[in-house]
DOBAPA-549512 format. One line per field, with one value per residue (C-alpha): residue in one letter; x, y, z; residue number from 1. Coordinates in steps of 0.25 Angstrom, whole numbers. Layout:
N
resn a  ...
xx X  ...
yy Y  ...
zz Z  ...
resi NUM  ...
END
This chain:
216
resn x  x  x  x  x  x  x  x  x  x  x  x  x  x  x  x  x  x  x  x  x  x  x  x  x  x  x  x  x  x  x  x  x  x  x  x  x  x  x  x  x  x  x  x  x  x  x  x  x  x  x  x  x  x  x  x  x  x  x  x  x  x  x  x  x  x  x  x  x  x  x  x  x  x  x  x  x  x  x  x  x  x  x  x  x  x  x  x  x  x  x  x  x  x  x  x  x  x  x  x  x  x  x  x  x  x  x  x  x  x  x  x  x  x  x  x  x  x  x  x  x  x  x  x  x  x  x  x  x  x  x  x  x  x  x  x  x  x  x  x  x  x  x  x  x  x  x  x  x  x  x  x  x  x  x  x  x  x  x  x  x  x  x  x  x  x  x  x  x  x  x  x  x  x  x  x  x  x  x  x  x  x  x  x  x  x  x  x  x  x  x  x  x  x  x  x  x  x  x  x  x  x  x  x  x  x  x  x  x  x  x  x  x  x  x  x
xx 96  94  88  77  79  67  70  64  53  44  30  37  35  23  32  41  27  25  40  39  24  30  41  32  24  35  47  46  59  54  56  69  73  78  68  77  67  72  62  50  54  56  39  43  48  35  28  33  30  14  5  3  -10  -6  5  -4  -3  -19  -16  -3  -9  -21  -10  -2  -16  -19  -4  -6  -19  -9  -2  -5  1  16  16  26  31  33  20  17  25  24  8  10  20  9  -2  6  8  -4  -3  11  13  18  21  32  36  48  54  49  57  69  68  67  76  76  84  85  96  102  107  121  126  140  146  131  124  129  122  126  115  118  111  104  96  89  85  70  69  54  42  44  58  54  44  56  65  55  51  65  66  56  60  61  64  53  44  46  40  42  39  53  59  57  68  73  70  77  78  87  95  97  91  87  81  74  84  84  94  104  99  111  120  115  124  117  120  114  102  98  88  83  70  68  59  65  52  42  51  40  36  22  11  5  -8  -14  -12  2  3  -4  7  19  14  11  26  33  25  27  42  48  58  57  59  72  84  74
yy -379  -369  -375  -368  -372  -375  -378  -383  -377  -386  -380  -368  -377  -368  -355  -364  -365  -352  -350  -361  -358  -343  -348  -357  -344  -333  -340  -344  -355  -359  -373  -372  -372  -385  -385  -390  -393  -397  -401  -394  -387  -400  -400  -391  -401  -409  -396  -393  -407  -405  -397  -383  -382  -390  -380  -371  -367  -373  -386  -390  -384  -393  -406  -402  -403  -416  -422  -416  -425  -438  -430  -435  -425  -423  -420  -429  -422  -437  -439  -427  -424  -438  -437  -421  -428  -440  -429  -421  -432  -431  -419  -421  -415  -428  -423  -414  -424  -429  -415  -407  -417  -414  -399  -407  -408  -412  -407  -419  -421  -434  -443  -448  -454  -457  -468  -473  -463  -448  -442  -432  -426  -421  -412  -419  -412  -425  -425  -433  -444  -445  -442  -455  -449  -434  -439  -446  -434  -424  -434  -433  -419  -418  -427  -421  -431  -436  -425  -433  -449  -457  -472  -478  -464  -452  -445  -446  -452  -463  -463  -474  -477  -463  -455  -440  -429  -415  -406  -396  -403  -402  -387  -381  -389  -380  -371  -359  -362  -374  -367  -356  -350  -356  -352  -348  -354  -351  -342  -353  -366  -374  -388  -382  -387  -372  -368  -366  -350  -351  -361  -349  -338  -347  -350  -335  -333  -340  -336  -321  -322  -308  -311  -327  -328  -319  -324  -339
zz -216  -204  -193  -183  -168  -162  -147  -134  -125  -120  -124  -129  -143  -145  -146  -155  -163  -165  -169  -179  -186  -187  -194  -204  -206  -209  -214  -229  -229  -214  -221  -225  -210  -201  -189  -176  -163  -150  -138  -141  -154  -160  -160  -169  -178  -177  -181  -193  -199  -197  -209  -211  -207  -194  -190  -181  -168  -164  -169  -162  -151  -153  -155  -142  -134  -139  -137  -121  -120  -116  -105  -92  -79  -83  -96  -104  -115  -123  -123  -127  -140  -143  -144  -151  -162  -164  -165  -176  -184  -191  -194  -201  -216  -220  -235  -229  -218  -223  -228  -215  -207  -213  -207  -194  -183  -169  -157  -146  -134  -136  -123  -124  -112  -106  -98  -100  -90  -93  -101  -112  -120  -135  -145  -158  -170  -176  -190  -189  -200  -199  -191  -181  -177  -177  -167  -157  -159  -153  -143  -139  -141  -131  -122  -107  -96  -88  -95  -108  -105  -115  -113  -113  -106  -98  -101  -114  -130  -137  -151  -160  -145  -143  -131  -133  -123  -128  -137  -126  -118  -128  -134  -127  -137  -151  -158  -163  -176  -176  -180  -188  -175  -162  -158  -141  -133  -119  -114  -119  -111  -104  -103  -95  -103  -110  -112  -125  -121  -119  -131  -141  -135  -136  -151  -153  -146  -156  -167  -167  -160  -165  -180  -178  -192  -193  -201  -206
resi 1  2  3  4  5  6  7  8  9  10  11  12  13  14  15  16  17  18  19  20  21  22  23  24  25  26  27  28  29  30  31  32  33  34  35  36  37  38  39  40  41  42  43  44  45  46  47  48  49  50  51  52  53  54  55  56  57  58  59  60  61  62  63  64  65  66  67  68  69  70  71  72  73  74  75  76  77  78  79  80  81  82  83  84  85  86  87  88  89  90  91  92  93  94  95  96  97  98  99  100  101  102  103  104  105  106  107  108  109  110  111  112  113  114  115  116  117  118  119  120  121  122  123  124  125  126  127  128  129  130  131  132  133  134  135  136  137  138  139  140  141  142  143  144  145  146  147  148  149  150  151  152  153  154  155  156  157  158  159  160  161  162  163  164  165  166  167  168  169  170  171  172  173  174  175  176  177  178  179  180  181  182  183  184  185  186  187  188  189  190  191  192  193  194  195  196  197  198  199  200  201  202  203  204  205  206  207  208  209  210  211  212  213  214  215  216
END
């Protein structure tokens, strides 16, 4: 199955949006493709599980401004995509749950340490088994120290033992043919809060991005 690379940038994840809804809209075996999303991309992956008539800009904006109602001064990303994910769930298409995750999967930096103290961090692509362990893995995809506050840690996520930082830690570590194409977000790379301006001319970025569909 060839695999779409949906990578880190912060609150570029709205030109990721825009990308990925043109993508739902123009290519006719969009399902067919394995969606891979790392940091913010993996949002992504939370975004494809939700019903059609949810898959709008104007509601997910709507959802992100509710989960942004919890922050308090330095904005913790944890917090933040923990509330987002909790938010989404009812708006799940739970018929196509099981199937949809199979299409999933999530790019996390995993922590292996030497001599009990170096650390040596590793690429992973996670397969999610259900919703509960979709929800850790992009907790720990987006897991930025000290800007990511969980309540056992600041700096990274533990799942099953294991400790994990945000995929793009360990972006450099893909071979190109890992994937059948990798989307850019470089230009949009922030973790400033946007304004719902810039948030409709990210979306509209992605959106009409010149031949995004060519070769799917």
């Amino acid at each position: 199955m060839p695999s779409l690379y949906f990578p880190g940038g912060g609150f570029g994840f709205w030109y990721l949006l825009g990308i990925y809804i043109k993508l739902r809209d123009t290519v006719s075996n969009f399902h067919d493709y394995q969606i891979v999303g790392c940091s913010a991309g993996s949002l992504i992956c939370l975004v494809s599980l939700l019903k059609e008539e949810y898959l709008n800009l104007y509601f997910l904006v709507v959802l992100f401004q509710e989960s942004l109602q919890e922050q308090r001064q330095l904005l913790n990303i944890h917090t933040l995509v923990s509330k987002l994910f909790e938010l989404a769930k009812d708006y799940i298409d739970y018929e196509k749950l099981s199937l949809n995750l199979q299409n999933l999967r999530i790019h996390v930096t995993e922590i292996d340490f030497f001599w009990g103290c170096l650390p040596k961090l590793n690429k992973k692509i996670v397969s999610p088994l259900d919703l509960d362990h979709l929800k850790d893995l992009i907790l720990a995809s987006c897991q930025i120290p000290v800007l990511g506050r969980s309540q056992n840690h600041c700096f990274f996520i533990e799942i099953n033992h294991k400790f994990y930082l945000d995929g793009m830690f360990s972006e450099n570590q893909f071979d190109e043919d890992e994937y059948h194409q990798k989307f850019d977000t470089s230009e949009y790379l922030s973790l400033r809060l946007p304004s719902e301006d810039y948030i409709h001319d990210m979306y509209s970025n992605g959106y009409n991005l010149v031949d995004i569909s060519r070769g799917l």
